[in-house]
N, C-alpha and C positions, 0 to 999 in steps of 0.2 A: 663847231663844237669847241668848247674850254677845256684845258688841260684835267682841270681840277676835275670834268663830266665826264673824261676818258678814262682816266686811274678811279673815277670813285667806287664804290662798288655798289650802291643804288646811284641812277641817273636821274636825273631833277626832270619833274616835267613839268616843264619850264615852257611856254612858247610866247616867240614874238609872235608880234603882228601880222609882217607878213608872212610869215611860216603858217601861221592862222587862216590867213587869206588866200593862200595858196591850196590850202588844206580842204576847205570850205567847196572854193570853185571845182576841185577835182573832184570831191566828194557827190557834189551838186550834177557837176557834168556826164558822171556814171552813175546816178542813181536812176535805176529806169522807169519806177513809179515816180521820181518827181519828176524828170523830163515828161513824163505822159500825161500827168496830171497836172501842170503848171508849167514847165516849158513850152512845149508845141502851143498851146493856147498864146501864150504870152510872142512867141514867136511870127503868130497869125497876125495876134492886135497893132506887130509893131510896125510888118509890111499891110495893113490894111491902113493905119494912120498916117502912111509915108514919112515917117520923122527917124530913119534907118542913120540919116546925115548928125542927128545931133545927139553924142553917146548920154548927155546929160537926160537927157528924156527917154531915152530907149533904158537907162539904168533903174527909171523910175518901175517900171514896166516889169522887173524881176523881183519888187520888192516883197511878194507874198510867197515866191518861189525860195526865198533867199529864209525870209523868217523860218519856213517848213523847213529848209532845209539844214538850220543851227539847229535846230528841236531834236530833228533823226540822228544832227553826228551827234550832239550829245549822249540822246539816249545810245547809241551804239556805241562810243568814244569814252565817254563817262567821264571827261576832265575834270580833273579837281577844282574847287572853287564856284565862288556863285552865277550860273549862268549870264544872269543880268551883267554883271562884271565883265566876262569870259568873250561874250558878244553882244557887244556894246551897238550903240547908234554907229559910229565910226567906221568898227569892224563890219557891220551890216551893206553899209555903205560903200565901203569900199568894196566887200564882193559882187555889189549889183554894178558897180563899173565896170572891173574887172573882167565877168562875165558878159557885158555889154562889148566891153571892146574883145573879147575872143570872140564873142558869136556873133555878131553884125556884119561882117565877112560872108560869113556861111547864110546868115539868112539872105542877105542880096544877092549873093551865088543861086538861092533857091532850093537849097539842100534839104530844107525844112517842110518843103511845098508838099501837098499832098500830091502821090504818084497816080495818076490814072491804069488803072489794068485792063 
């Protein structure tokens, strides 16, 4: 935080990048309809392909989970500015890695597997 954001008396909102991306994957990783509706599926395809070893391909694989899920922070988040802008190719990109290397752990772990009862 900047001195000038601490004394102001409106706070800018202002975010980096990674502050963004950080933002995104936690948002993403506790939403339970998109984990249901796009994670676990996306989780299946990447231990059914066996390619868990190469994060650049297992990134690819969160790409439709990652769009839904800039759409929902927004609409919840409401940041200023034009989304196109806000969440860029980049930014997009960079959370489908992100996300790839937190949860590639967990999916070889088998965390993700369906549990027999």
């Amino acid at each position: 935080m900047l001195l000038k954001e601490l004394f102001s008396k409106e706070p800018e909102q202002t975010h980096s990048s990674e502050t963004l991306i950080d933002d995104l994957c936690f948002y993403i990783e506790h939403d339970d309809d998109l984990q249901k509706e796009y994670f676990l599926p996306a989780a299946r395809m990447l231990k059914k392909k066996n390619i868990l070893d190469d994060t650049d391909k297992c990134a690819m694989e969160f790409k439709n989970l990652v769009e839904l899920g800039c759409n929902k922070y927004q609409e919840e988040f409401k940041l200023d500015g034009n989304p196109e802008e806000i969440y860029t190719k980049e930014i997009k990109e960079a959370v489908c890695k992100k996300l790839a290397e937190r949860q590639i752990p967990h999916i070889k772990d088998g965390a993700y597997d369906p549990k027999e009862v």
